[in-house]
C-alpha positions as CSV (number, residue, x, y, z in Angstrom):
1,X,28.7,4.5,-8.9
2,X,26.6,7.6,-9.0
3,X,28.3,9.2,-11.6
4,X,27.9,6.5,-14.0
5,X,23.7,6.6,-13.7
6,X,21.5,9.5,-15.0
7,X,21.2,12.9,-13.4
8,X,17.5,13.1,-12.5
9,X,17.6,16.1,-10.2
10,X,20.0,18.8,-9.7
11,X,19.9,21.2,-7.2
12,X,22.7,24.2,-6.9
13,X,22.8,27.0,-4.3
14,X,19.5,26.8,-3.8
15,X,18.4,29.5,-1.1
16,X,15.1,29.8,0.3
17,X,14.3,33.1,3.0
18,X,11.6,34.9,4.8
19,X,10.9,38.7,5.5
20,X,10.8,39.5,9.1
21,X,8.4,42.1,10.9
22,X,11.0,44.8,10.3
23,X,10.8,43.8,6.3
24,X,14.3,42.6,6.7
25,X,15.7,39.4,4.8
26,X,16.2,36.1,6.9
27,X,17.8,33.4,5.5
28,X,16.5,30.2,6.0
29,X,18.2,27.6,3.2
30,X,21.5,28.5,2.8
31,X,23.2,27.7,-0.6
32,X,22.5,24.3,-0.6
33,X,24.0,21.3,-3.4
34,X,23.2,18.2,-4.2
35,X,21.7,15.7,-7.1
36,X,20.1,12.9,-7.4
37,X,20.3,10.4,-10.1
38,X,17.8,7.7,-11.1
39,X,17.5,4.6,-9.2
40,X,18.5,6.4,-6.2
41,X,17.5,7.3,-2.7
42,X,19.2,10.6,-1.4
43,X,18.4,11.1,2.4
44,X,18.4,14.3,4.0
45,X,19.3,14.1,8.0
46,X,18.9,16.4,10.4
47,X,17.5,17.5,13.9
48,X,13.8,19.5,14.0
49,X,14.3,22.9,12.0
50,X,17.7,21.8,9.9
51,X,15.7,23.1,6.4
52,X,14.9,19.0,5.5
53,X,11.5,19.5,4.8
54,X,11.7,23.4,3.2
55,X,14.6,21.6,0.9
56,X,12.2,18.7,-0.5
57,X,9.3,20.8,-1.2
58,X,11.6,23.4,-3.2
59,X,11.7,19.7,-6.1
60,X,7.9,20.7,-6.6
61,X,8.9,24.4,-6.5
62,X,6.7,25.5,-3.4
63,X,7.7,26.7,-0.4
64,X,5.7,27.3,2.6
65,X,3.4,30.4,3.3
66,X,6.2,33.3,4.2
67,X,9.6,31.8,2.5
68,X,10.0,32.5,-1.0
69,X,13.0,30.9,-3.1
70,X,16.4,34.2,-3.1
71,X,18.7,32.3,-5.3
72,X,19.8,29.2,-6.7
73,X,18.2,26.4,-9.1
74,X,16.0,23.1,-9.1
75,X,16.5,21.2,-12.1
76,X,14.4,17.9,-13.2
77,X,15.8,16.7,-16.3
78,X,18.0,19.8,-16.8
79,X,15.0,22.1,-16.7
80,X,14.6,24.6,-14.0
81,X,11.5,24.1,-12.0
82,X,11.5,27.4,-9.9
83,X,11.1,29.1,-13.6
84,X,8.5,26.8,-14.6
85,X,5.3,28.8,-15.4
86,X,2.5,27.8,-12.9
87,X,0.5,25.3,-15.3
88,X,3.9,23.6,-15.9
89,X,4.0,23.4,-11.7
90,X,0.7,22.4,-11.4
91,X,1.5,19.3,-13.8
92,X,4.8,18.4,-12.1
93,X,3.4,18.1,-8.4
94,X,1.6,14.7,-8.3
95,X,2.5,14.0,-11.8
96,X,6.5,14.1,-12.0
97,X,7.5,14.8,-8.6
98,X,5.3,13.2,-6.0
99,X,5.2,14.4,-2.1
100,X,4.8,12.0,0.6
101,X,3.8,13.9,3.8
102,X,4.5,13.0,7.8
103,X,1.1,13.7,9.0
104,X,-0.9,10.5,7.3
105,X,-4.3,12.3,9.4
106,X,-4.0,15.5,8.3
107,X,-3.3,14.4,4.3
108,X,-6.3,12.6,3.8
109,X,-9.7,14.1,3.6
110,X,-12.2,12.3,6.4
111,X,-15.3,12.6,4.1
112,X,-13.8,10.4,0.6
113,X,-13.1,7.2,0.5
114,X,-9.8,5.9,0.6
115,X,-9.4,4.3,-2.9
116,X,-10.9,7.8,-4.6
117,X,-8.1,9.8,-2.7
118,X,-5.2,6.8,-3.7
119,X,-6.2,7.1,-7.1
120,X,-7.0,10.7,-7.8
121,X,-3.3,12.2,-8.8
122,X,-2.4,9.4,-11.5
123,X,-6.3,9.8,-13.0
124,X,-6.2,13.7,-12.9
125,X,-2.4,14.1,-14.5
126,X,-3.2,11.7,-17.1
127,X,-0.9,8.8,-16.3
128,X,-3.4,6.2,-15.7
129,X,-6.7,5.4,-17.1
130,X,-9.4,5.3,-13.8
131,X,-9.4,1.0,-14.1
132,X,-5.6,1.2,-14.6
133,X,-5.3,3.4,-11.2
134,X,-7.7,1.1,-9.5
135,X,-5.7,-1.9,-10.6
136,X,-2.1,-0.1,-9.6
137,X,-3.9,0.8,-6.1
138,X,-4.5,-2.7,-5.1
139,X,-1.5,-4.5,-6.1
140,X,0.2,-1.7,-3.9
141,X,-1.9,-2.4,-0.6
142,X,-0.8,-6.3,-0.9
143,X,2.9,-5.1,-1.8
144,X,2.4,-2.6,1.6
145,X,1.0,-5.3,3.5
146,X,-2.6,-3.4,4.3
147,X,-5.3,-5.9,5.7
148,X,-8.2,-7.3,3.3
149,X,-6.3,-5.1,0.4
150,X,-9.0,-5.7,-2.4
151,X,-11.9,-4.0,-0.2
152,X,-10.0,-1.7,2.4
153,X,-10.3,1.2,-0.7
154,X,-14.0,1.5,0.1
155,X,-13.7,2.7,3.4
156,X,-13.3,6.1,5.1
157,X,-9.6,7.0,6.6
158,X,-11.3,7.2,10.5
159,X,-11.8,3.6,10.0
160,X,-8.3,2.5,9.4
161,X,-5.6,2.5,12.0
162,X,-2.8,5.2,12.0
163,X,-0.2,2.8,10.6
164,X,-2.3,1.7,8.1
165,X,-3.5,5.3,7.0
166,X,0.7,6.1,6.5
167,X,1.0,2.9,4.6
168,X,-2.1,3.9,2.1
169,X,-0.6,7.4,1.7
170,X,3.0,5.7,0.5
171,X,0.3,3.8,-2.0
172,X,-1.3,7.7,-2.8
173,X,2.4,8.7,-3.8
174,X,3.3,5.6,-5.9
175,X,0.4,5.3,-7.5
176,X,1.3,7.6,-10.3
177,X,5.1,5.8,-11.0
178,X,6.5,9.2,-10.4
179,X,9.9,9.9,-11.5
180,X,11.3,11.8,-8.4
181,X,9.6,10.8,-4.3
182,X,9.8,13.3,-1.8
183,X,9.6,10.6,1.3
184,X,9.1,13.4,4.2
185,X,9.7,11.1,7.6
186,X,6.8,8.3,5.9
187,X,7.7,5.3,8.4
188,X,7.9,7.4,11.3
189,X,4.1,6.8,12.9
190,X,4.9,3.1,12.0
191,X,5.6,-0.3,14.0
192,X,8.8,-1.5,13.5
193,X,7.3,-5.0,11.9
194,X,5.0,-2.8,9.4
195,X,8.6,-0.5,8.9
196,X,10.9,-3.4,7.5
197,X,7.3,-3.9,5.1
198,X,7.5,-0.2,3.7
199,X,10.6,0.0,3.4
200,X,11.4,-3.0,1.0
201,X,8.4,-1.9,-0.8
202,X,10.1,1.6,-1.2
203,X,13.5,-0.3,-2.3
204,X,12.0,-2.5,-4.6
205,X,9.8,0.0,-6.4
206,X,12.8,2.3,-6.9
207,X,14.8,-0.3,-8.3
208,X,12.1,-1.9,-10.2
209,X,11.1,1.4,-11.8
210,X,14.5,3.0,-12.1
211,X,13.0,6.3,-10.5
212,X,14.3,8.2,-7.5
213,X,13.5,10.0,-3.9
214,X,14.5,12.3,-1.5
215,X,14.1,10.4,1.8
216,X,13.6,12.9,4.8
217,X,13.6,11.2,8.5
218,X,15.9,12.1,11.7
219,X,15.7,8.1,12.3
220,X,19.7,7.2,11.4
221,X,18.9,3.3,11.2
222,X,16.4,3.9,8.6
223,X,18.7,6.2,6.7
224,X,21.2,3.0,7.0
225,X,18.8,0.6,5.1
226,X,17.6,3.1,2.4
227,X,20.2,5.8,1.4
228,X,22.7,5.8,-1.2
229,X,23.7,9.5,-0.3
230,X,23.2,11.4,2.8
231,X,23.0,14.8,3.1
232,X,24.1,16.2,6.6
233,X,21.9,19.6,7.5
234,X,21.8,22.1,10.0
235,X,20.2,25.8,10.0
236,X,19.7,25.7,6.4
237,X,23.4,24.6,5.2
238,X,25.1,21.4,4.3
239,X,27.4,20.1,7.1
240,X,28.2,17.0,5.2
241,X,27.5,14.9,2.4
242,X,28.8,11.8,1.2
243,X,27.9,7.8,0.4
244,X,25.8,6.1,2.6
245,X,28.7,3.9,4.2
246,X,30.9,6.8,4.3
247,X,28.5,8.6,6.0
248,X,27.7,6.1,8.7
249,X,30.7,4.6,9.3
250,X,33.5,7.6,8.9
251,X,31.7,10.9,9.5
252,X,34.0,13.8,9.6
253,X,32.0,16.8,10.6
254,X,31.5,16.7,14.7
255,X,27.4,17.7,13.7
256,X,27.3,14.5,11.8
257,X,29.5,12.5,14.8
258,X,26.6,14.1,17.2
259,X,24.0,13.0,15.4
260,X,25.2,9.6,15.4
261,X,25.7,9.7,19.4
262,X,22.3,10.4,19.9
263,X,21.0,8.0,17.1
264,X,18.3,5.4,18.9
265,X,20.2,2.7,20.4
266,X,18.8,-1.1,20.4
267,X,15.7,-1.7,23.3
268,X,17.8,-3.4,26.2
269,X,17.2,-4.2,30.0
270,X,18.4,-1.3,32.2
271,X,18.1,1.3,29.6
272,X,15.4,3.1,31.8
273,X,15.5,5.1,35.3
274,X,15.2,3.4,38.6
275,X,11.8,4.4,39.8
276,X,11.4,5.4,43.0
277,X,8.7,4.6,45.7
278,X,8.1,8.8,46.6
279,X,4.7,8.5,45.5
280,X,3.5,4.9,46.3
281,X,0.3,4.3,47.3
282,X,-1.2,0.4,48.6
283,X,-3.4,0.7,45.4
284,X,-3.3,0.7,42.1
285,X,-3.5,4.0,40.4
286,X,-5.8,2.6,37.4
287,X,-6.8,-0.8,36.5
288,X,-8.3,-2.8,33.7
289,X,-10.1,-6.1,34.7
290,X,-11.0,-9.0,32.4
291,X,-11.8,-6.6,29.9
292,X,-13.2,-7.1,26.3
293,X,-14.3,-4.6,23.9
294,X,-14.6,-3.7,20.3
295,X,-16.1,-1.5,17.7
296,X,-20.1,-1.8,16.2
297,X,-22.3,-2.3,19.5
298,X,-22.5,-4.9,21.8
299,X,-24.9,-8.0,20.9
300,X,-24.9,-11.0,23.5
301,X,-22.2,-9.6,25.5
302,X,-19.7,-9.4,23.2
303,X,-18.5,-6.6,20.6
304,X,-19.4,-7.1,17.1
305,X,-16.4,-6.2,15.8
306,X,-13.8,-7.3,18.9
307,X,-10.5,-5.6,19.2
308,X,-9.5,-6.3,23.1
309,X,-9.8,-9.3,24.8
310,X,-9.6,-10.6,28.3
311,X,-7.5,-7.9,29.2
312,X,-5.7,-7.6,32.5
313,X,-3.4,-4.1,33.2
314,X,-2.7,-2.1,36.5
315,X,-0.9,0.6,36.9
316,X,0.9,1.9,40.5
317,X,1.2,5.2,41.4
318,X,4.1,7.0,39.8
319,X,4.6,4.4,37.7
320,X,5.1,4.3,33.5
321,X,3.5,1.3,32.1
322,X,4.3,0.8,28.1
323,X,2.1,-0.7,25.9
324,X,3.8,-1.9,22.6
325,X,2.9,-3.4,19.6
326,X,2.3,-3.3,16.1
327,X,-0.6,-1.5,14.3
328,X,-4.1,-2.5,15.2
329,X,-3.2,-4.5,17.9
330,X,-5.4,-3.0,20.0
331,X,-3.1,-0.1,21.7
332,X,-5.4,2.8,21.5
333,X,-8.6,1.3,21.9
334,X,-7.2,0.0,25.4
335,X,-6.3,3.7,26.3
336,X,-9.7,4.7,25.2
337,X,-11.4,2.3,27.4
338,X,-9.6,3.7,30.1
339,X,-10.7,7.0,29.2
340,X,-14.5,6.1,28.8
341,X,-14.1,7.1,25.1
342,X,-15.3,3.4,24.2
343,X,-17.2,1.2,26.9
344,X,-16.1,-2.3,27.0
345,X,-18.4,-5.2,26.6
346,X,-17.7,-6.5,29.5
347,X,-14.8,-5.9,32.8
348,X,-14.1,-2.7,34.6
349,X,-12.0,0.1,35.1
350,X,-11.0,1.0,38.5
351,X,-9.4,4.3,39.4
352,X,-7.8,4.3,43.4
353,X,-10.2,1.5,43.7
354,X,-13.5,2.1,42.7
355,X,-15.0,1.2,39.7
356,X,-15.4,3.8,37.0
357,X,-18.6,4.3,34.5
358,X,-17.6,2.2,31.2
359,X,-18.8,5.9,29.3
360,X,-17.4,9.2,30.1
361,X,-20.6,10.6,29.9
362,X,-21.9,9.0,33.3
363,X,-18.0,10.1,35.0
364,X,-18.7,12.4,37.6
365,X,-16.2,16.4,36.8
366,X,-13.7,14.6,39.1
367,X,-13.3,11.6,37.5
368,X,-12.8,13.0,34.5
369,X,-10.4,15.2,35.8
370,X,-7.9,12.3,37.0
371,X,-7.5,10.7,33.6
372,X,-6.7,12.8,30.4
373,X,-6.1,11.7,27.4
374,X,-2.8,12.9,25.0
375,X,-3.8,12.6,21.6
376,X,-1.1,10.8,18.9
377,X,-1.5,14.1,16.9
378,X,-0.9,17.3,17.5
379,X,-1.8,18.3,13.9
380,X,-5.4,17.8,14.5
381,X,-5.9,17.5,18.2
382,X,-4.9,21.1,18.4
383,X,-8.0,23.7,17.6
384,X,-5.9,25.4,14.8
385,X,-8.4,28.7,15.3
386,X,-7.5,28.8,19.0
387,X,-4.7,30.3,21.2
388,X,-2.7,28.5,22.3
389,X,-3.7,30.0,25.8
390,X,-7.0,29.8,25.0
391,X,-6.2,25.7,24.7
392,X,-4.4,25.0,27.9
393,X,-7.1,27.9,29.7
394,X,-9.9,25.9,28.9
395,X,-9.2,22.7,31.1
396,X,-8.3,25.0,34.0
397,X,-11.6,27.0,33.5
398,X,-13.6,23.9,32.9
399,X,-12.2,21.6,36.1
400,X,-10.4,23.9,38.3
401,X,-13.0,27.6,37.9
402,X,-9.8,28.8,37.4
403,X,-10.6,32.9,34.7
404,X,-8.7,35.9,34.2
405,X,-5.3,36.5,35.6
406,X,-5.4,34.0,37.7
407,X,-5.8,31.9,34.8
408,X,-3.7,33.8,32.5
409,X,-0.6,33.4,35.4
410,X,-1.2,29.3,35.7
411,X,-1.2,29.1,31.7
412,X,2.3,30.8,32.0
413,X,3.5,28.4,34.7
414,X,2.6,25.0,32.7
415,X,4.5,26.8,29.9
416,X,7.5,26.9,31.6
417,X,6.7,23.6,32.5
418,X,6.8,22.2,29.1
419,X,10.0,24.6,28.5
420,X,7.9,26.9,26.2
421,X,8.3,30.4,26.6
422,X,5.2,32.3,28.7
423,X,4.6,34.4,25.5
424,X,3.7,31.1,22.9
425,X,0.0,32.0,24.8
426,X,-1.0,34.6,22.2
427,X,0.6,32.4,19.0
428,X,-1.7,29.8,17.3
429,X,-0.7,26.3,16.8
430,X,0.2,26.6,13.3
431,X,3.1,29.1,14.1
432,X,4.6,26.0,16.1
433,X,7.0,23.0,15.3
434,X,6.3,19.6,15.5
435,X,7.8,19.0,19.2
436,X,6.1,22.7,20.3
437,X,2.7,21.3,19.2
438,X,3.0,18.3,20.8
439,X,4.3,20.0,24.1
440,X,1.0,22.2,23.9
441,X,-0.5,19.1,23.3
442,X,0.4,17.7,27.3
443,X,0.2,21.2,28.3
444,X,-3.5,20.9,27.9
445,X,-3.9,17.4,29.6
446,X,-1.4,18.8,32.4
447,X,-3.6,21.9,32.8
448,X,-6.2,19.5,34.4
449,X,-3.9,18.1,37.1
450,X,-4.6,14.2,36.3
451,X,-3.6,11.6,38.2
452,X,-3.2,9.1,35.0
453,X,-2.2,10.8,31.6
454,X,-2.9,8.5,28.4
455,X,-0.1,9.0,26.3
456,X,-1.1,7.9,22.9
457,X,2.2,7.9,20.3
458,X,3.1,10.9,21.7
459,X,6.8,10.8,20.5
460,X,5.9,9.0,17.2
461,X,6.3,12.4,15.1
462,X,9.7,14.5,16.4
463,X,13.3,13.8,15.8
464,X,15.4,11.8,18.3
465,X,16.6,15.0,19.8
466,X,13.5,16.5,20.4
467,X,11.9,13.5,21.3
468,X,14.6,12.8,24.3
469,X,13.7,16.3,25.1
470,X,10.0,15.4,25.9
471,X,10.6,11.6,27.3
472,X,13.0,13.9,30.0
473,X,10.0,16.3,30.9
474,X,7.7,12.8,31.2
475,X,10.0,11.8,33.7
476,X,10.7,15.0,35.4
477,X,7.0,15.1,35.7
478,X,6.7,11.9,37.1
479,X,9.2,12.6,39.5
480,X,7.8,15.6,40.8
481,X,3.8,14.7,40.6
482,X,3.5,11.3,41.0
483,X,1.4,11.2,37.9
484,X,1.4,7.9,36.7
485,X,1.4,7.1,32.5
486,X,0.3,4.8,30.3
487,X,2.9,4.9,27.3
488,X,1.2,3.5,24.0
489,X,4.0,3.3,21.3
490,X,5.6,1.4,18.5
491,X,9.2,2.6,19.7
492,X,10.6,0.0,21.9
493,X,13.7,2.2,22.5
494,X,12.1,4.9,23.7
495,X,9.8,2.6,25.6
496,X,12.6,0.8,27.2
497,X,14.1,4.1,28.3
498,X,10.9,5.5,29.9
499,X,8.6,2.8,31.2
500,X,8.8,1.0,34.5
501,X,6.7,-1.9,33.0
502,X,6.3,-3.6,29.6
503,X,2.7,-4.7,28.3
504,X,2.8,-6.6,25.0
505,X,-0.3,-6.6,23.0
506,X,-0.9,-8.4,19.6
507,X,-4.4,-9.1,17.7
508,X,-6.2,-7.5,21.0
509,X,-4.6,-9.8,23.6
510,X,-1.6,-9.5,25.9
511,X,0.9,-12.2,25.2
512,X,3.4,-10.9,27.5
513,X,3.8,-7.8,30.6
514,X,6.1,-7.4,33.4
515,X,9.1,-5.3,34.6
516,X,11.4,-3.8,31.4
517,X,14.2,-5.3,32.2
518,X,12.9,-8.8,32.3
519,X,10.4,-8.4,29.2
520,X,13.8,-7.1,27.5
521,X,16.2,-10.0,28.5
522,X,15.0,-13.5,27.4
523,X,13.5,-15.6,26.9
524,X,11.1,-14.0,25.4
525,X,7.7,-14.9,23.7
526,X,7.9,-15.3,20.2
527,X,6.4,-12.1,19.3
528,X,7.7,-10.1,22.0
529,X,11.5,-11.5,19.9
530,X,9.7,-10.2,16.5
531,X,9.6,-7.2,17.6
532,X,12.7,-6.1,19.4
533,X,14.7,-7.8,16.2
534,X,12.5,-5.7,14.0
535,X,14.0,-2.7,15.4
536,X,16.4,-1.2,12.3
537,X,20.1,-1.3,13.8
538,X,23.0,1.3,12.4
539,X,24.3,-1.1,9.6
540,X,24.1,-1.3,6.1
541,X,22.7,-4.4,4.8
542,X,20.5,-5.2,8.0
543,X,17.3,-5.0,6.4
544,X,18.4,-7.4,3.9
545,X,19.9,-9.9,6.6
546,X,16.6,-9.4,8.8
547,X,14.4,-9.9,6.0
548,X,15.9,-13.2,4.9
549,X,16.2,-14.5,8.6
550,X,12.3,-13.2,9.2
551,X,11.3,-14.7,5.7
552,X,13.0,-18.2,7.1
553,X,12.0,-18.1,10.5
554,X,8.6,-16.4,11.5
555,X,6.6,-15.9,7.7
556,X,6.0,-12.2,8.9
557,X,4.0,-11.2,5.4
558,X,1.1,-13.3,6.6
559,X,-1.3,-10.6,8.3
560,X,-2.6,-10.1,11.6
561,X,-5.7,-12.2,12.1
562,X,-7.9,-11.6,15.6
563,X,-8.8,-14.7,16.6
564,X,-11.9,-16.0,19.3
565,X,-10.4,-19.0,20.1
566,X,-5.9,-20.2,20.3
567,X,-3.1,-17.6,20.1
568,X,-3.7,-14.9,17.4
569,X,0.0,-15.4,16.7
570,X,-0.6,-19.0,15.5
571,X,-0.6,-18.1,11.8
572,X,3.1,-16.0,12.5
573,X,4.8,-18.3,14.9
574,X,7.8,-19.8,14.2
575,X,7.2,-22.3,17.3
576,X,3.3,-23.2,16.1
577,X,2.2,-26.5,18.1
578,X,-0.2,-27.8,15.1
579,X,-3.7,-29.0,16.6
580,X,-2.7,-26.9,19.6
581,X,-2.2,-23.3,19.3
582,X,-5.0,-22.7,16.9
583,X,-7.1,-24.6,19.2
584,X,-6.7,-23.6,22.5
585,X,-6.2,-20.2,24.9
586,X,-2.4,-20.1,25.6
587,X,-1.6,-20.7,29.3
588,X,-0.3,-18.5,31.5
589,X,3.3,-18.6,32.6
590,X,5.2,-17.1,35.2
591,X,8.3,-16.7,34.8
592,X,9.4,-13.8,37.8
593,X,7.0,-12.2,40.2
594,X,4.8,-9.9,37.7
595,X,6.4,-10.9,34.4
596,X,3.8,-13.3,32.5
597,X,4.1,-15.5,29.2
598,X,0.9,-16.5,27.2
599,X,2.5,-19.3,25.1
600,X,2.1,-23.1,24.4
601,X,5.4,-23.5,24.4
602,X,7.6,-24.3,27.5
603,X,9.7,-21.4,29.4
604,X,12.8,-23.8,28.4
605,X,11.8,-24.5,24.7
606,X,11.4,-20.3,24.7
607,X,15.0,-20.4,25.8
608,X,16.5,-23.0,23.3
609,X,14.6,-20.7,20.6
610,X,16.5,-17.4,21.7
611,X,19.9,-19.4,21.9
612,X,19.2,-20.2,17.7
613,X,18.4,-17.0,17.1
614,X,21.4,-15.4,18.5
615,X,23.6,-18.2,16.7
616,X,21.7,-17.5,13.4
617,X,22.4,-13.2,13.8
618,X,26.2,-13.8,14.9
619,X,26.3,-15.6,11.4
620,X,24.9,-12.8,9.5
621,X,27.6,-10.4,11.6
622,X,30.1,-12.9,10.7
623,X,29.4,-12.1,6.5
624,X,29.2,-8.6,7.2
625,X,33.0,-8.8,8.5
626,X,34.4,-11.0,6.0
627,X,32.5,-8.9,3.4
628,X,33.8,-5.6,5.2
629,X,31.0,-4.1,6.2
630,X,31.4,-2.6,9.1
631,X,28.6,-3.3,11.9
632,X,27.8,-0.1,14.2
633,X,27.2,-0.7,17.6
């Protein structure tokens, strides 16, 4: 089929090195093929340092600060792009080739408004008029699904979530109808709801537009919905390449057959470790008591803008308790309540059993201490002027008194305990991967030797791979320390893998918490079911089956509305009790000991509705076979 559309890109042995300290060449891309034709979505796969990310940016003819291009061509339309003279570069980058980056925080500049930034590629390259760009900029936050999308242009990128800021930044790349995407891993900091969203918008622009992209990602079950090609990399060289379906379901290389073993699998009970009691203490390690808070100041004892409400959460000793959702729910402004970074309106914190200070700045050193906060970015929660022993010295000067070599020695040690090498102390964090900045990243927060550690998205960024990697040292940790976790992240796999308990947040309210592996097996509440159905499985086609069943059953493109009064879900819900669930708080059902429902509906109608929904995705299975597709388990 490829053959018969339009070359759009070519490129042909391309091969990309460095210089080492000895002035010696280092290859990094390899002689690497491929093309990409219009109306097409070539995906580039990988594991952390494969050469994905150096290969896309070599379609805008840059490479990063110490490669430079040895050999081989890039060719848009036939013409070679490395040859280009720089004012024909300059007008390609934003202009015919657009780059979508991974880190939506670091892309966007804090002190313009978000609609300025959107805009300011199409204006500057001459492809739309100011009022046309304005126009474009809109009609792409309602087609990404963005809250209040004719005013959220006017505001600053701090005051958006972090799944809305990657959402806006797809809508900064389309905004000029580029001919040629570079997608570099742009669903990865989503929810899996707001995932399906972006990735049908990405589908349907392609299509509708008959332009093309280079999809980048290390997430397989994405590359399944998206991809027409795949190209297979390791250390800089083409393993394998083929069609999508031959790809996924036939790989021949055994790099390609081990990246499919350790592709995400779908959230199930007993996925996770079997905790043990080592550590266990008669009280809770933290815990969050009929809390409510929000954004803007407090007026009558409630926030003006609320987020959070009437939360309950405790956390035991040793224990990892997950809190899921989808953007904006809530999840980070719970963890910074906990860290006295916002003070509720009203309800308490308790750590070991006494009531905490609602701000840090009335915690005593100690308190402090016990809970630490791990930052969803690396990219800008790292000092980028610092050492990286200068980082991870500071906590262990500042609680512990700890200078010198005494400090020097226990920087080494938490290192090792991150599996870095002793000697990343004298490298700054820009000289680091992905996973190694986010390792330095709970090296800091371990450096304090907390009893709680507030893991905000902290896998959200790195490959499966490396990501495995870090969930293991959690655990280890765990194991060995005691410390106890609060987990926030959109990822119910790697939540079902790690956490002891389940905490399901949506519009700032917990619909449903207990153990894993009964949150995982039905019934479940009707959101808690959105979500783990959301989650992209191996199969081509899936996204289209979901979306229809999702379209037909639960509505999902109407947006997330906080409510004051019924279930915030009412508006969502395929099981909506008119007159009823708008109206009224949901009550609370128990189902086990510790695992809680907050719905209208009955824990047998919840039952009946999981039965229909299993009937209705054997059907879709059922085409797939008679259409032979295969369906990857």
């Amino acid at each position: 089929m490829a053959e018969d559309k339009e070359k759009l890109f070519e490129i042909e042995g391309l091969r990309i090195s460095a210089k080492n300290d000895e002035g010696e060449e280092v290859k990094i891309v390899k002689g690497v093929d491929f093309n990409i034709h219009k109306g097409e979505v070539v995906a580039l796969i990988g594991e952390s340092g494969s050469g994905k990310t150096t290969i896309s940016l070599a379609t805008l003819a840059y490479t990063k600060p110490g490669l430079y291009f040895s050999g081989g061509e890039c060719r848009l339309f036939g013409k070679d792009v490395l040859s280009m003279s720089p004012v024909e570069q300059r007008d390609l980058r934003g202009g015919n080739v657009a780059y979508l980056a991974q880190s939506a925080a670091a892309t966007f500049n804090p002190a313009i408004t978000i609609n300025e930034q959107v805009t300011e590629a199409a204006v500057l390259h001459g492809r739309l008029t100011q009022e046309e760009a304005n126009e474009r900029a809109i009609e792409l936050y309602h087609a990404l699904e963005l809250p209040d999308a004719d005013r959220i242009g006017y505001r600053y990128p701090h005051q958006v979530s972090g799944g809305q800021l990657q959402r806006l930044m797809a809508a900064m790349a389309l905004c000029g109808k580029p001919d040629l995407m570079v997608l570099d891993e742009p669903t990865t900091a989503l929810d899996v709801t707001t995932q399906i969203e972006v990735l049908k918008a990405f589908k349907k622009v392609i299509r509708e537009q008959n332009s093309a992209a280079i999809y980048v990602t290390h997430d397989l079950a994405v590359v399944a919905q998206v991809a027409d090609h795949i190209v297979v990399l390791y250390a800089g060289e083409v393993m394998e390449q083929g069609s999508a379906d031959q790809i996924i379901n036939n790989p021949q290389h055994a790099y390609t057959k081990r990246l499919m073993a350790a592709a995400r699998p779908k959230p199930t009970s007993g996925m996770g470790e079997a905790v043990t009691n080592e550590h266990h203490r008669d009280i809770d390690n933290i815990e969050v008591k009929d809390m409510t808070a929000g954004y803007g100041g407090i007026v009558d004892g409630e926030p003006v803008v609320p987020i959070l409400r009437d939360i309950n959460v405790s956390v035991r000793n040793g224990h990892v308790v997950g809190v899921i959702g989808e953007s904006g729910c809530g999840k980070s402004t719970l963890a910074r309540v906990m860290a006295g970074m916002l003070p509720p309106a009203r309800g308490d914190v308790i750590l070991d059993g006494k009531k905490l200070e609602g701000s840090l700045k009335n915690r005593s050193l100690e308190e402090l201490q016990k809970v630490q906060f791990v930052f969803q970015m690396a990219d800008t929660a790292l000092n980028p002027k610092q050492l990286i022993g200068n980082i991870i010295g500071r906590p262990l000067e500042f609680y512990h008194g700890l200078t010198g070599k005494e400090k020097h020695k226990k920087v080494s040690e938490i290192l090792e305990m991150v599996e870095l090498p002793p000697a990343f102390a004298s490298r700054y964090p820009m000289e680091l991967s992905g996973g190694q900045k986010q390792r330095i990243n709970l090296a800091r927060s371990l450096a304090a030797n907390p009893e709680v550690m507030l893991c905000d998205e902290v896998t959200s960024a790195l490959d499966s791979i490396v990501g495995a990697n870090v969930i293991k040292l959690l655990t280890d940790l765990r194991n060995k320390t005691g410390v106890s976790f609060v987990f926030i992240s959109h990822d119910l796999s790697t939540v079902a893998s790690f956490a002891d308990e389940i905490v399901v947040l949506y519009a700032g309210r917990v619909v449903e918490q207990g153990p894993v592996n009964d949150v995982l097996d039905p019934p479940f509440h009707p959101y808690t079911r959105l979500l783990i159905s959301s989650v992209p499985e191996m199969r081509i086609g899936w996204l289209e089956d979901t979306m229809q069943k999702r379209e037909m059953a639960v509505g999902i493109a109407r947006g997330v509305e906080i409510t004051r009064r019924g279930c915030p879900f009412y508006n969502r819900c395929p099981m909506a009790i008119e007159g009823t669930c708008e109206m009224d708080t949901p009550p609370l059902r128990q189902l086990k000991e510790g695992h809680e429902i907050h719905c209208h509906q009955t824990i047998e109608a919840l039952e009946e509705a999981e039965r229909e929904a299993q009937q209705i995705l054997h059907g879709y299975e059922k085409i797939g076979e008679d259409d032979q597709i295969p369906t990857a388990h």
